[in-house]
Every structure is written in C-alpha cells, then in structure tokens.
MIBAGU-378774 format. One record per residue: z, y, x of N, C-alpha, C in turn. Coordinates in Angstrom, 2 decimals, decimal comma. Layout:
<nodes>
Z  Y  X  Z  Y  X  Z  Y  X
...
</nodes>
This chain:
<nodes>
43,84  -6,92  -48,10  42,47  -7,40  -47,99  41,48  -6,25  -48,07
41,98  -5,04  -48,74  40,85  -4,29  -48,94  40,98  -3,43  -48,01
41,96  -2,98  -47,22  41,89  -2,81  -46,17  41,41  -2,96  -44,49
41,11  -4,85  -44,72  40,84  -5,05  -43,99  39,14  -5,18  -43,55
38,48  -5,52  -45,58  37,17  -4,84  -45,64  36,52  -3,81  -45,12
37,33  -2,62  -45,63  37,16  -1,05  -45,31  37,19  -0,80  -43,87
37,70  -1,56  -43,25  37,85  -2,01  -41,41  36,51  -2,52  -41,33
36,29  -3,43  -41,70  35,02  -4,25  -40,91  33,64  -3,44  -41,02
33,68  -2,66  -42,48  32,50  -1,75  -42,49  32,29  -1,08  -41,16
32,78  -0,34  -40,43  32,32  0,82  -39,94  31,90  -0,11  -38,45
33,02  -1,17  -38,57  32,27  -2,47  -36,98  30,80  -2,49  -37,41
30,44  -3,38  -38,39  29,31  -3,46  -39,11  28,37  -2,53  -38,96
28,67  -1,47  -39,59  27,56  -0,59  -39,03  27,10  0,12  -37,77
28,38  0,25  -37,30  28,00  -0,17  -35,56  27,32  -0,94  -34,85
27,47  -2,07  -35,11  26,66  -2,81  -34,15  25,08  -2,97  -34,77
25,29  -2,72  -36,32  23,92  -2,62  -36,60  22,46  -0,91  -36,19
23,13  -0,26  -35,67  23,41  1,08  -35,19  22,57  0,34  -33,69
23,41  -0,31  -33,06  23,31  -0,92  -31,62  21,85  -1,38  -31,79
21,82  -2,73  -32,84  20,71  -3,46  -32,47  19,50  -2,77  -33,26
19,56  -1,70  -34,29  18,51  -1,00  -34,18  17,74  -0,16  -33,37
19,24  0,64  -32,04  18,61  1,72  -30,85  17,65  0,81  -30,19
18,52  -0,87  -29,86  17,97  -1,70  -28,83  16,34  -2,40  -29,39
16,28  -2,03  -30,64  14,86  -2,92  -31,03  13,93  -1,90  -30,98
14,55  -0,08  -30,97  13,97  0,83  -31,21  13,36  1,30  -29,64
14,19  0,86  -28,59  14,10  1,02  -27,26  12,85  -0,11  -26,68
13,47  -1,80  -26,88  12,25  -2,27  -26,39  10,38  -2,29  -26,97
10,89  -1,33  -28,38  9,73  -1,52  -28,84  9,03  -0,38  -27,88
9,67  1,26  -27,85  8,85  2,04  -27,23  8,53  1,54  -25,72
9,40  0,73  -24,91  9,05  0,61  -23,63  7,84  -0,68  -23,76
7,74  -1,23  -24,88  6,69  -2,30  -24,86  5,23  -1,56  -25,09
5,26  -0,79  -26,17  4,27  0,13  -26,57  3,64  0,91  -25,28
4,47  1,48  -24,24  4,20  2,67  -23,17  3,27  1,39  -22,25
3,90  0,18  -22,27  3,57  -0,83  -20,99  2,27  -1,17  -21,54
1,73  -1,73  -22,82  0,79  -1,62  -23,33  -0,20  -0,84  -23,05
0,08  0,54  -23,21  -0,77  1,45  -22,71  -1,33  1,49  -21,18
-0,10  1,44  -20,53  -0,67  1,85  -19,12  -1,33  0,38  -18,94
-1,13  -0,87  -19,53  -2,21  -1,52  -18,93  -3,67  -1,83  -19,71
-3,47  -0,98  -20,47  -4,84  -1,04  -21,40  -5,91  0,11  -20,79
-5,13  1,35  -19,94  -5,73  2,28  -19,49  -6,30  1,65  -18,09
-5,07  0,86  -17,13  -5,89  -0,19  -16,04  -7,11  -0,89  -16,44
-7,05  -1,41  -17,36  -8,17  -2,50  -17,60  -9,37  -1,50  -18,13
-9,17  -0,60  -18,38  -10,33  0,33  -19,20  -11,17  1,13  -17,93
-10,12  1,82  -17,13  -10,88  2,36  -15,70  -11,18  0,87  -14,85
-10,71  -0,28  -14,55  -11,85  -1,22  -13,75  -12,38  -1,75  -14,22
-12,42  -2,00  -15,72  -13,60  -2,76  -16,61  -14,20  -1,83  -16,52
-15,16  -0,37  -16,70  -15,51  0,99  -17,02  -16,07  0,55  -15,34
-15,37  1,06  -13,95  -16,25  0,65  -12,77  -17,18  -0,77  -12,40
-16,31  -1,77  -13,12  -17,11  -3,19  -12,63  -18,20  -3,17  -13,21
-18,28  -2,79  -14,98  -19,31  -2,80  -15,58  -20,76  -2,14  -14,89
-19,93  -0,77  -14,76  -21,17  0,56  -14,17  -21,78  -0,09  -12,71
-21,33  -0,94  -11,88  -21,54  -1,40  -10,53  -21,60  -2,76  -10,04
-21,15  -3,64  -10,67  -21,22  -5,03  -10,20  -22,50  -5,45  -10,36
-23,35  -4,75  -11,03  -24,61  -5,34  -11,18  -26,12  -4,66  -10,22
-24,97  -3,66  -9,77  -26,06  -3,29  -8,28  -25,66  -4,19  -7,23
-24,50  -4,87  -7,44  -24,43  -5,32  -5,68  -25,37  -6,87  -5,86
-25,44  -6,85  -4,47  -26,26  -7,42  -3,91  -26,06  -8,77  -2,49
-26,90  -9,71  -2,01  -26,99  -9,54  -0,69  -27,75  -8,48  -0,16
-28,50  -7,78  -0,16  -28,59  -7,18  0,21  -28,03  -5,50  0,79
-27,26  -5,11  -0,28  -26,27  -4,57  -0,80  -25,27  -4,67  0,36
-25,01  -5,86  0,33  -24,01  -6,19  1,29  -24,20  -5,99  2,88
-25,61  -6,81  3,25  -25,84  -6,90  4,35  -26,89  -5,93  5,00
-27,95  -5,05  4,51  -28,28  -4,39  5,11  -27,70  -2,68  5,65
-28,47  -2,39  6,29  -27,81  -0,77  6,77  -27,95  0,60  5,90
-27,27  1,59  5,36  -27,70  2,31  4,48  -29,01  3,31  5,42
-29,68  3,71  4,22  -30,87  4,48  4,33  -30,95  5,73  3,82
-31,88  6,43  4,21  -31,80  8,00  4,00  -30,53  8,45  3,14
-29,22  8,63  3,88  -28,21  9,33  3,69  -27,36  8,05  2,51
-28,06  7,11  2,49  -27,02  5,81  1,89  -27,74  5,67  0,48
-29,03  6,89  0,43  -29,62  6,80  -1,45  -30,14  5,45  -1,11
-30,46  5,00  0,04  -30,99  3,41  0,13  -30,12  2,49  0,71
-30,67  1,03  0,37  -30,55  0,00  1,75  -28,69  -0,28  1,26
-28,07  -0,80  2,43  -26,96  -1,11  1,50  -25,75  -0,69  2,53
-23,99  -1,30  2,58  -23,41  -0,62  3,24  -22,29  -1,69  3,80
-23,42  -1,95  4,68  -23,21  -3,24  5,65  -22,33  -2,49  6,72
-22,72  -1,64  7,48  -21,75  -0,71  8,77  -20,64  -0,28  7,78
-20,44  0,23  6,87  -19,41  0,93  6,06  -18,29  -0,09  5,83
-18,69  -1,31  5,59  -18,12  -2,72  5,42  -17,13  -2,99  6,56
-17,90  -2,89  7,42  -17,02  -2,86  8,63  -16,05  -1,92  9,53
-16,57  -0,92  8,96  -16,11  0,65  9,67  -14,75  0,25  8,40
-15,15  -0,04  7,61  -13,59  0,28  6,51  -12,36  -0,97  7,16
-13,04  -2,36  7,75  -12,12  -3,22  8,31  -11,53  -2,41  9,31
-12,20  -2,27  10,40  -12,30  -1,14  11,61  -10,53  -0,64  11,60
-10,91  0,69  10,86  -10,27  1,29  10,59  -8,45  1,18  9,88
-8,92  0,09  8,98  -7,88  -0,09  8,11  -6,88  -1,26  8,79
-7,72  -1,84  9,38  -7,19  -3,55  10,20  -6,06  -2,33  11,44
-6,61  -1,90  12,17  -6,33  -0,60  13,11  -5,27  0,08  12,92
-5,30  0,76  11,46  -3,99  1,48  11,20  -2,69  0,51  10,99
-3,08  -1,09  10,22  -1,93  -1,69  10,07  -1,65  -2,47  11,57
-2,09  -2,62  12,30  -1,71  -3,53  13,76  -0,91  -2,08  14,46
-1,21  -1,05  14,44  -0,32  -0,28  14,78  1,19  0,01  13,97
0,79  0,43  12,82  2,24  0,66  11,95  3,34  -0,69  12,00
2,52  -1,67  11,87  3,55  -2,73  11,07  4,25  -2,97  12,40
4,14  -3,23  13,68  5,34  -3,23  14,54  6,29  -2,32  14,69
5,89  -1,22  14,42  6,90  0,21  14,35  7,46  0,65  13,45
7,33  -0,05  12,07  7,79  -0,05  10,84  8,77  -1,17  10,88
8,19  -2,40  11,01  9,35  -3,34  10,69  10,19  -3,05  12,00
9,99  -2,83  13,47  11,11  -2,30  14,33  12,15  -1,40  14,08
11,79  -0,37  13,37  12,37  0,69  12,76  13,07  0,20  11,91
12,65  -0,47  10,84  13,57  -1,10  9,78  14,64  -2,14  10,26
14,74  -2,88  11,28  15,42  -3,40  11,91  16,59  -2,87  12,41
16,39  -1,81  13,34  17,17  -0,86  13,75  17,83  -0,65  12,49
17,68  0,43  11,98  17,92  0,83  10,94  19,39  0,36  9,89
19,06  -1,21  9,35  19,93  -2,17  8,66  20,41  -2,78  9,74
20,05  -3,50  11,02  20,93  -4,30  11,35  21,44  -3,89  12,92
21,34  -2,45  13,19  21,80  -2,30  14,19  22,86  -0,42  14,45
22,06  0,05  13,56  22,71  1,12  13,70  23,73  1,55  12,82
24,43  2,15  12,92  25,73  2,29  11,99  25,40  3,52  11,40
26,12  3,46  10,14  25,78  4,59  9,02  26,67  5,77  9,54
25,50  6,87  9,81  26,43  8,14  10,24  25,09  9,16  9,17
25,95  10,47  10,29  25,02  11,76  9,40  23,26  11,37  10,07
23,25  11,29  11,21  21,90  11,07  12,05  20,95  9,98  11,50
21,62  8,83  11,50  20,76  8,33  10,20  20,58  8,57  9,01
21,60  9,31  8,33  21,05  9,43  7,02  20,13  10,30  7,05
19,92  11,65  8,17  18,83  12,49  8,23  17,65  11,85  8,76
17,37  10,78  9,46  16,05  10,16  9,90  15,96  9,78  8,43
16,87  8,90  7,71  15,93  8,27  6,12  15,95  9,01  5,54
16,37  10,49  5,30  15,67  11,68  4,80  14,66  12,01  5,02
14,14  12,41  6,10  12,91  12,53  6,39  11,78  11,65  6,23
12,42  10,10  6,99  11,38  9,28  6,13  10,66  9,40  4,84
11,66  9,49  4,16  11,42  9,10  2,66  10,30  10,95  2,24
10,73  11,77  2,82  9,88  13,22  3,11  8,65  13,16  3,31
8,48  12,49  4,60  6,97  12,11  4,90  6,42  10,94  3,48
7,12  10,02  3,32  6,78  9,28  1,89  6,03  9,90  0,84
6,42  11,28  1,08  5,90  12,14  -0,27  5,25  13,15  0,00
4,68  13,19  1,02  4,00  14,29  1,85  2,40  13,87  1,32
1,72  14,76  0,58  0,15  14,36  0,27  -0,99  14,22  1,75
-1,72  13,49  1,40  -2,67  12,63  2,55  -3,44  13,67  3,45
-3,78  15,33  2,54  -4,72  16,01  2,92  -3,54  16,24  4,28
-2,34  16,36  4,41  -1,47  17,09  5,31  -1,31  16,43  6,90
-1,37  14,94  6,51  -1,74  14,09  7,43  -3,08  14,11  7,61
-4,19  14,28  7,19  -5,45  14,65  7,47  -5,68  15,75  8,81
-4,55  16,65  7,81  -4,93  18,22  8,85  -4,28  18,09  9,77
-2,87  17,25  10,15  -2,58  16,99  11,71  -2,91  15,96  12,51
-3,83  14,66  11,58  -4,71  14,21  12,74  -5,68  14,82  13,47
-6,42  15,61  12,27  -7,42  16,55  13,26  -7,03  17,36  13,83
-6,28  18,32  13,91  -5,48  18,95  14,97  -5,02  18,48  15,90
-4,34  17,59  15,95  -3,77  16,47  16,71  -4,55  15,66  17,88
-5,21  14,74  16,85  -5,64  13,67  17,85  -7,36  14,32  17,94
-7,79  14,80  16,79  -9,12  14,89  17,32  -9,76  16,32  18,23
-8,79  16,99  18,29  -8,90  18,10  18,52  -8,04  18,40  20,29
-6,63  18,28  19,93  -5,77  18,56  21,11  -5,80  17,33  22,09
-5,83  15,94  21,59  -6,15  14,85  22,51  -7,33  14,68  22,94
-8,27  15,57  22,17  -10,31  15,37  22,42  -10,37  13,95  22,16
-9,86  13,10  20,95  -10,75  11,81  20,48  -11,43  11,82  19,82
-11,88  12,78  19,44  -13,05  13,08  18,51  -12,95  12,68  17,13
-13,96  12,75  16,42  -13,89  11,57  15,38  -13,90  10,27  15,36
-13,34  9,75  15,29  -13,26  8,22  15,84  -12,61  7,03  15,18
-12,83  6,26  15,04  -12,12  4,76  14,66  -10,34  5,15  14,70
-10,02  5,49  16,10  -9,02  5,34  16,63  -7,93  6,71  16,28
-8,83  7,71  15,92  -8,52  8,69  15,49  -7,30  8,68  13,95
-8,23  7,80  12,98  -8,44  7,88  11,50  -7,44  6,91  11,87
-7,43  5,66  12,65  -6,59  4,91  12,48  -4,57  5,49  12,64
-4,56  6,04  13,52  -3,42  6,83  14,13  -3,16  7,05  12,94
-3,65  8,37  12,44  -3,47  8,94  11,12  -3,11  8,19  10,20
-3,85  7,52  9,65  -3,28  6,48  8,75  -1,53  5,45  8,94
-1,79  4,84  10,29  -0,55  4,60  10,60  0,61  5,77  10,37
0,56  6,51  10,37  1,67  7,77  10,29  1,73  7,82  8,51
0,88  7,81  8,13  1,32  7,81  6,69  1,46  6,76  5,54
1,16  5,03  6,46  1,26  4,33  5,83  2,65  3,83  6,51
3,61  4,34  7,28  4,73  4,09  8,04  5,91  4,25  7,28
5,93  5,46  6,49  6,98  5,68  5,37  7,56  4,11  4,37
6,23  4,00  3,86  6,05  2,80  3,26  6,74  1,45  3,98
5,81  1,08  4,90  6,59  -0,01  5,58  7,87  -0,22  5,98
8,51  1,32  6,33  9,98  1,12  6,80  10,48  0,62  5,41
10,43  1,34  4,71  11,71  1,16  3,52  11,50  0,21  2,75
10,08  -0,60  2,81  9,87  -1,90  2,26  10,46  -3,06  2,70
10,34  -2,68  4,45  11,15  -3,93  5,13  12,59  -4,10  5,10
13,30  -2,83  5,05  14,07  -2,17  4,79  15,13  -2,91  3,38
14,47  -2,52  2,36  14,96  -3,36  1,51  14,81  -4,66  1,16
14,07  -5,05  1,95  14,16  -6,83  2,22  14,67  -7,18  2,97
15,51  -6,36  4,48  16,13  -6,94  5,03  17,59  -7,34  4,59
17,69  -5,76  2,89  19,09  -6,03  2,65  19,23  -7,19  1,77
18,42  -7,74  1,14  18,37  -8,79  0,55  18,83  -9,98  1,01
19,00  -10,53  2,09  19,12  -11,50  3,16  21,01  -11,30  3,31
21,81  -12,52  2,52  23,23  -12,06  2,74  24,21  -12,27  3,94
24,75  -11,29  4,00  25,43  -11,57  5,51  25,97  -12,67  5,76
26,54  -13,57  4,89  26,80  -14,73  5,40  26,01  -15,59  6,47
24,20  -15,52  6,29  23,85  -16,16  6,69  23,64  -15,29  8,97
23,91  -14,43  8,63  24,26  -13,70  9,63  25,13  -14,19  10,65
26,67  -14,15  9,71  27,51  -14,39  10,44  27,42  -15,76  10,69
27,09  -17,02  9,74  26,62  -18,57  9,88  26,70  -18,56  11,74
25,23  -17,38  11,88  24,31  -17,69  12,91  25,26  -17,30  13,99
25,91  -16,42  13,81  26,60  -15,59  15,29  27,98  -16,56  15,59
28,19  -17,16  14,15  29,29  -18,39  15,01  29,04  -19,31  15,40
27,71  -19,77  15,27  27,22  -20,57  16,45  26,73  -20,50  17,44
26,81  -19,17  18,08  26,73  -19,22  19,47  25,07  -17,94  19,47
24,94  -17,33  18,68  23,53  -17,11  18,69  23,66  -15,71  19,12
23,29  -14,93  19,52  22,79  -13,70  19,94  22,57  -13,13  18,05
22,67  -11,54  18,47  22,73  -10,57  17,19  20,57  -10,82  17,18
20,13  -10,66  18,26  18,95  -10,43  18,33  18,08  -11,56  17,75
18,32  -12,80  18,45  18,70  -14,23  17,86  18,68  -14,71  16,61
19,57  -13,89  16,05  20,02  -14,03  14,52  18,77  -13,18  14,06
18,41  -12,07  13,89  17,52  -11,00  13,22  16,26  -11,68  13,53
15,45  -12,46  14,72  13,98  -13,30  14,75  14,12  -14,37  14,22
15,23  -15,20  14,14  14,84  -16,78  13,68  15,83  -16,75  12,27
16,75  -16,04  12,21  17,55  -16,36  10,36  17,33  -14,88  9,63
17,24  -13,74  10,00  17,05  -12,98  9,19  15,60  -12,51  8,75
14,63  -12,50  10,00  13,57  -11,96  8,92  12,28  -13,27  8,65
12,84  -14,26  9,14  12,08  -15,77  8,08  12,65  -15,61  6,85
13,79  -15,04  6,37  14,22  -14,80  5,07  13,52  -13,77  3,87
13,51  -13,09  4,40  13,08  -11,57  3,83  11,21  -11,59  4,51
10,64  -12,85  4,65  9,09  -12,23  5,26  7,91  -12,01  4,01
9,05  -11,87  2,95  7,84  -12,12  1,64  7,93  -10,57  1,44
8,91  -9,98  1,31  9,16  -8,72  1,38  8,26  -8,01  2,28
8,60  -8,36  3,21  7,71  -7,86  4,72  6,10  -7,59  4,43
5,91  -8,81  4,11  4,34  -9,14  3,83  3,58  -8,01  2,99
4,78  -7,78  1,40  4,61  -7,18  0,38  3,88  -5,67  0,72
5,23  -5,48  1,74  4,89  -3,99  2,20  3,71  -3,71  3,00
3,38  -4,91  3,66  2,01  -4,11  4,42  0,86  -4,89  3,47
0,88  -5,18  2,42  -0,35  -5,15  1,15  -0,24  -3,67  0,83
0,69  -3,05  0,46  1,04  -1,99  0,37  0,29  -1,12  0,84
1,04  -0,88  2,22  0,43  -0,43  3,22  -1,53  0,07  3,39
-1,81  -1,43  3,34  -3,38  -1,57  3,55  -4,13  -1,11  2,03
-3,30  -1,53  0,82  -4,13  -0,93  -0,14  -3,97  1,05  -0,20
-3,03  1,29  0,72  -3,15  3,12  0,51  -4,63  3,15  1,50
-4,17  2,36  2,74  -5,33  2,65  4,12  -6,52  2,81  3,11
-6,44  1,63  2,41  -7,94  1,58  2,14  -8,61  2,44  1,50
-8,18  2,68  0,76  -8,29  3,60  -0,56  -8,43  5,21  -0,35
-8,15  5,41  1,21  -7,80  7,11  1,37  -9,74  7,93  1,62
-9,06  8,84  1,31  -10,44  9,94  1,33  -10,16  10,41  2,87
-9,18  11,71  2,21  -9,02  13,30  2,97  -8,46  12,74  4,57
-8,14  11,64  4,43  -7,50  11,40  6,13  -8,73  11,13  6,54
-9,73  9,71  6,18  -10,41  9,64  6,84  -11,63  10,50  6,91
-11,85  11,35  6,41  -13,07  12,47  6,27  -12,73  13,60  7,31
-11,45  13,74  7,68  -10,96  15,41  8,72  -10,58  14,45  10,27
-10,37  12,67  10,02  -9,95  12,19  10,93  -11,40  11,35  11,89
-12,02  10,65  11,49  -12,62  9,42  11,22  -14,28  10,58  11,14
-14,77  11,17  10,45  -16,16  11,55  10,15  -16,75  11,11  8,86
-17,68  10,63  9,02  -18,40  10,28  8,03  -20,07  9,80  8,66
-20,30  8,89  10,02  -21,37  8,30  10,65  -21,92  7,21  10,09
-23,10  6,91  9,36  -23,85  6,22  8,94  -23,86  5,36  9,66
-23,05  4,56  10,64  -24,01  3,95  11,66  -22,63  2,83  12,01
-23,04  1,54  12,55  -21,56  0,48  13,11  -21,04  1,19  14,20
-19,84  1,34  14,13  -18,92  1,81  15,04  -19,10  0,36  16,01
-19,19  0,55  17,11  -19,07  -0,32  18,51  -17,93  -0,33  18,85
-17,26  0,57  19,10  -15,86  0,67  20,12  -15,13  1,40  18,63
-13,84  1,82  19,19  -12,37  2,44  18,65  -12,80  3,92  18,82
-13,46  4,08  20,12  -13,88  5,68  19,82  -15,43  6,50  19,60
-15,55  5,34  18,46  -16,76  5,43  17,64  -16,98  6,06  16,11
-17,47  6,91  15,80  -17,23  7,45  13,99  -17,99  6,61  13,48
-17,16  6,52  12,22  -18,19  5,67  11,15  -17,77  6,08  9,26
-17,86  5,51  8,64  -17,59  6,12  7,82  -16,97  4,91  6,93
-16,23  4,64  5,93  -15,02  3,94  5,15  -15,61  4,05  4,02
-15,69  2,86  3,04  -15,94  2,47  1,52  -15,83  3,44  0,51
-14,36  3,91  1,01  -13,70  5,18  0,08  -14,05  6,66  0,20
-14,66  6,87  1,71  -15,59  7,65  1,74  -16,81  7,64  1,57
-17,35  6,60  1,30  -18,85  6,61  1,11  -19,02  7,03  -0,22
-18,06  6,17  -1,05  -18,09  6,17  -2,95  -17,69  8,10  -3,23
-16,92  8,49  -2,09  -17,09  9,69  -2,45  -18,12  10,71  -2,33
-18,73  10,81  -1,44  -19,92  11,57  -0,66  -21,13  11,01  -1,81
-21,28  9,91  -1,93  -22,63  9,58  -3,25  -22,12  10,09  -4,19
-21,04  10,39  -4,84  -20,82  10,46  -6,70  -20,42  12,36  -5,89
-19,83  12,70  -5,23  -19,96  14,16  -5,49  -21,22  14,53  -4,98
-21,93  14,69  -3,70  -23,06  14,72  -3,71  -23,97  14,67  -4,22
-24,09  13,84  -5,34  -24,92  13,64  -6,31  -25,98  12,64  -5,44
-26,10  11,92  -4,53  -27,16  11,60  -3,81  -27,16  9,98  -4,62
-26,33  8,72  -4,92  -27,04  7,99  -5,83  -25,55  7,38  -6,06
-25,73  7,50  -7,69  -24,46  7,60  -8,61  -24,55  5,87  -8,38
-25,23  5,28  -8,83  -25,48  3,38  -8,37  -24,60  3,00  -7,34
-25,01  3,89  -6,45  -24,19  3,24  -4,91  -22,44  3,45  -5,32
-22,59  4,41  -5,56  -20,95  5,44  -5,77  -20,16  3,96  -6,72
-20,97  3,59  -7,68  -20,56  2,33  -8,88  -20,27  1,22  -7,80
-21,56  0,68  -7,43  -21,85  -0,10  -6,55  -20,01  -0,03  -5,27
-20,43  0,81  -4,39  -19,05  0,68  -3,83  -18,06  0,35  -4,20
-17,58  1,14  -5,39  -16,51  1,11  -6,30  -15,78  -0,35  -6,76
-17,28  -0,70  -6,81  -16,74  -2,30  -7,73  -16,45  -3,37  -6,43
-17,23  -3,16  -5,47  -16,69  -3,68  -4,28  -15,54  -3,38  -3,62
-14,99  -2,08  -3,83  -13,73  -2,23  -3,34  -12,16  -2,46  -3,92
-12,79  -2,74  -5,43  -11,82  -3,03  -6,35  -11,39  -4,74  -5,66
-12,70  -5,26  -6,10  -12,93  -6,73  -5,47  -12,20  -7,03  -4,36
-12,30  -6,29  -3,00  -11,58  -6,60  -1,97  -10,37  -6,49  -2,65
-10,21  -5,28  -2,99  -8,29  -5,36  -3,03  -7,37  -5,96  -3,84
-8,43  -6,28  -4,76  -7,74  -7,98  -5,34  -7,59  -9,24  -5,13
-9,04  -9,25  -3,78  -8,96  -10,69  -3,41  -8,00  -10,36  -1,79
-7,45  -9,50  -1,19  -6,56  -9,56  -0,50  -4,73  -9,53  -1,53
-5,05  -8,98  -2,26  -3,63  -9,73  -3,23  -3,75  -10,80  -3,65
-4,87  -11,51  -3,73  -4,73  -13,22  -4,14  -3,93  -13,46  -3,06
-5,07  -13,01  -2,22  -4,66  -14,14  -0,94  -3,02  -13,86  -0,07
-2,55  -12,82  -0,36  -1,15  -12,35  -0,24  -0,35  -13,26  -1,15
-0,53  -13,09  -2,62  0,57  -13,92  -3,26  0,03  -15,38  -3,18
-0,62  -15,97  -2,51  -0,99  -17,60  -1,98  -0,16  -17,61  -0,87
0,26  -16,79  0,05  0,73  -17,29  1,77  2,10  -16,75  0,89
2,59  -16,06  0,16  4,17  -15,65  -0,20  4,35  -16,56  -0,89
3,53  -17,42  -2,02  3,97  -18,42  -2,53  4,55  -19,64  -1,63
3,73  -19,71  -0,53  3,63  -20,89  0,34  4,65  -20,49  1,49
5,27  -19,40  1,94  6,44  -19,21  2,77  8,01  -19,20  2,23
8,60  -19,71  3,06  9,92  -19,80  2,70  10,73  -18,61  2,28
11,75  -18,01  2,33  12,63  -16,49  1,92  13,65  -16,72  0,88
14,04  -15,83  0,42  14,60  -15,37  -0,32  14,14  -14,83  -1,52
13,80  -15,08  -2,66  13,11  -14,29  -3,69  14,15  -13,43  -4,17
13,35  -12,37  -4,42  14,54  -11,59  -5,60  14,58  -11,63  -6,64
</nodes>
C-alpha cells in the first residue's frame, strides 16, 4: 500500500503541474486579448469622439473648399467608391479564377508551388512598392495619367494576393465527396466547381473580398503616386480625384484643418463597419459550409 501511495504522488503532481501551465496559459492569452481589444476601442473611441461631431449634412454633401479647410467631402465620397468599387470588379474575377485553377484543377508540382510562393511574396510586399510600379507603369509608360483607372489597377494587384488564398482556402473546405457526388452524376468537372463547389465555400469568398475592400479603402501611398489627389468629382475612369484616406491624410499632415482630418476619420471608420454589417447579414443569409 505504501508503495502504491508513493506511486500516485508524483501522477498527482503531474497533472497538477498540467492544470496549473494550462490556467497559467489561458490566463496570459486572455490578458494579451484584453489588451489588444481595449487598445481597438481606445484608437476608434479617441477618432469618433474627436470627429463625429463635425460631420454633417453638409459635411457630407457639399464640395470641399479652399484646399478642403472648407465645405465638405462630397467628390471624395465618391472618388473613394470610384476607385475602390474599381479595384474589386477587377481583382475578384482573377482572384477567385486563379484560386480555382489552383485547388481544383492543377496538380501539385514544383511550378505551382513557385506561383504560391510568390503569391504569398507579393502578400507581403509594402503598398509604397505597388505605388511606385503603378506610377511607373500605368501612369507613366501606359500615359493614364493620374486617374481613377490608374489607382484602381494598382490596387487590384495588391489586393489580389489576398483574394487568391482566401478563396483558396475556402475552396479546400468544401469535401471531395461532394465533388465526386457531382461527377457521378453525369456532371462536367466545370459543372461541379459553378453549381456544387463554390455555392459551398461563397461565405469564404465573400469574406475575402471584405478583406480585400477594407485594405482598398484604407490605402494612402498607392493612391497618392497612382490616383493624385484632385479636389474635384471624377466623371470618367480617366479622371483624378482624390480618396477618404487621402484626404484624412493631406489635412492632419498638412496641418490645413485637423476637424476635417477627425471628421473623415470617423466617417470612414463608419463605412467600414457598416459594410461588415452588411457582409455578415448576406453570409448569415447564404447557404455553405461554415467552418
């Protein structure tokens, strides 16, 4: 018996060993999560406060004035749809195509694994770099000037990383069974991938170009070397105008009116939350696969 005591001790303190690392573990990862969302709520409580109380209708709907210190940023409003609507109608067919390819058609060799090398390369490539080869690029060697269509390109190229590997891993989500289901009934591979595979995985899909549109939106250095910075409604695609995220920048470094810089700010927080409402409302309401 006392042997078999002298046994159970050292179990004993083992597992008590265990459930102290494990209480010692979720406490620090609870503590860290704490933080980072106490630091979220502190920088957009800190902007909404400083700015929600300049906006306006007017704010909204009129045209800015002497260099934007006036009047409000009604063209900017739109130059930022413009632009951002622009970059995702381009990417997202060439992203989720790509991702398609990719999982359900090409076979794993060295050549693909070096295209999703690189992908994932450009993924991590900073914005100023895509900046400096749109303007080289399109505004310069194609002569589009500064333009809608310009900034948009650009953006598509660097919000593309993203989309592949988002769709990407939602297509792997989707189990082959329901694949093969489809191909023994008579269905085409192509067949199978529009009507059973990516109605499965379209929440995924969706995810990624929220994604997507909250980098568009949000960028400086692309649209400032791509796009301009024109006070004025862009008419056409090869029109300059200037983007939310550039405006809030040009007032608060400029120094020309710190209000507006707030003012913007809190408006574009606003959008990009009320386009994630309205994202997790149509993902709630579509069929898939959850993970």
């Amino acid at each position: 018996m006392k042997r078999k005591e002298n046994g159970d001790k050292p179990m004993k303190s083992k597992q008590q060993l265990k459930k102290t690392g494990n209480i010692l573990f979720y406490g620090i990862v609870t503590l860290l999560s704490i933080i980072a969302l106490a630091c979220l709520i502190v920088i957009i409580g800190y902007v909404m406060i400083k700015g929600i109380s300049h906006i306006s209708w007017e704010f909204l709907t009129q045209e800015p004035k002497m260099m934007g210190k006036e009047g409000g940023i009604f063209s900017i409003i739109i130059g930022t749809i413009y632009v951002t609507g622009l970059a995702i109608l381009i990417s997202a067919p060439i992203g989720i195509a790509a991702a398609i390819y990719f999982n359900e058609y090409a076979k794993e060799g060295r050549v693909i694994s070096i295209i999703r090398m690189f992908t994932e390369i450009l993924a991590g490539i900073p914005s100023i770099v895509f900046g400096l080869f749109g303007f080289s690029f399109f505004v310069v060697f194609l002569g589009m000037g500064w333009s809608v269509l310009s900034g948009a390109l650009s953006l598509s190229l660097m919000i593309l990383p993203t989309l592949i590997r988002s769709t990407e891993e939602s297509l792997k989500t989707v189990p082959m069974t329901y694949r093969e289901g489809s191909l023994s009934l008579g269905a085409t591979k192509w067949k199978t991938t529009v009507k059973v595979v990516l109605p499965c995985c379209s929440k995924g899909i969706l995810s990624g170009m929220i994604l997507g549109i909250g980098r568009a939106i949000g960028e400086t250095a692309v649209i400032l070397l791509t796009v301009g910075g024109a006070l004025k409604l862009p008419m056409s695609i090869f029109d300059s105008t200037r983007t939310m995220a550039v405006h809030m920048y040009i007032m608060a470094s400029e120094g020309i009116s710190e209000s507006k810089a707030y003012a913007t700010a809190a408006l574009l927080i606003i959008i990009v939350l009320v386009i994630n409402a309205i994202a997790n409302i149509v993902t709630s309401r579509m069929g898939g696969i959850s993970r």
